[in-house]
N, C-alpha and C positions, 0 to 999 in steps of 0.2 A: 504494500500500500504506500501510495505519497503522500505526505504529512501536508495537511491541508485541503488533501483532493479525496475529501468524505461529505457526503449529505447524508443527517437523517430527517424523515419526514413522514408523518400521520395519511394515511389513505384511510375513507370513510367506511366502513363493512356495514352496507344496509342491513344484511341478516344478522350479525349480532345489534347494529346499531349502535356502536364501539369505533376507533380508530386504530387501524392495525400503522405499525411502525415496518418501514422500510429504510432501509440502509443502501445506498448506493456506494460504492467505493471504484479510486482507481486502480487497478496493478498491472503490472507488468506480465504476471504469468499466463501464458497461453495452454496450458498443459491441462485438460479437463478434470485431470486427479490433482495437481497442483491449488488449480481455482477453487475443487470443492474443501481444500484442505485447510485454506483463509477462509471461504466463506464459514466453515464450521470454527474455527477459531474467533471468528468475530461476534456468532451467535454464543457462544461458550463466553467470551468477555463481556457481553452485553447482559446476559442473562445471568451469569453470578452472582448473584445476590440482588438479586433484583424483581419485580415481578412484569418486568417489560418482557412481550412473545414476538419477536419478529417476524412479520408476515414473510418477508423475503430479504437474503443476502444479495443485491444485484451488484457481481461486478464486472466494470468497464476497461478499457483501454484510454488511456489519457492521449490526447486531451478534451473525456467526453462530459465534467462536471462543468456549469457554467457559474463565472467568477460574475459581482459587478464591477463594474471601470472601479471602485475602491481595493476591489482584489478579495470582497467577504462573498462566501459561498451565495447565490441568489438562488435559497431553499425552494420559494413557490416557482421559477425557472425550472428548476431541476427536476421537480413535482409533476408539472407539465410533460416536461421533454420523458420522464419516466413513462408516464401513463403513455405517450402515443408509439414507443418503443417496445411497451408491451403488447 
């Protein structure tokens, strides 16, 4: 992962009528056992002690998280750009 090039962000779940959290992340690795190996490391740091369920680990290829001109992640941007890449 690059320090910096993380989004998290609430997505609405009509059926529970709750907000599931998703995590977007950049890395580098291309390797499908690799990727799933962070994705389960970040849900494992996320959820340790905590009662946060992460609907999805989504990770990207940089440079896919969008910055604003001050350089702070622009959450609802990335919220967007998630949902039509899904």
């Amino acid at each position: 992962m690059h320090p910096g090039r993380v989004v998290a962000f609430g997505i609405f779940n009509q059926e529970m009528g709750t907000e599931d959290v998703v995590i977007v992340a950049e890395v580098d690795a291309v390797e499908p056992e690799e990727q799933g190996q962070i994705a389960n490391a970040i849900r494992q740091k996320v959820t340790r002690g905590s009662a946060i369920a992460l609907r999805q680990v989504y990770l990207v290829d940089p440079p896919w998280i969008v910055k604003t001109s001050s350089g702070k992640v622009a959450r609802l941007a990335n919220r967007d750009k998630y949902l039509d890449s899904i």
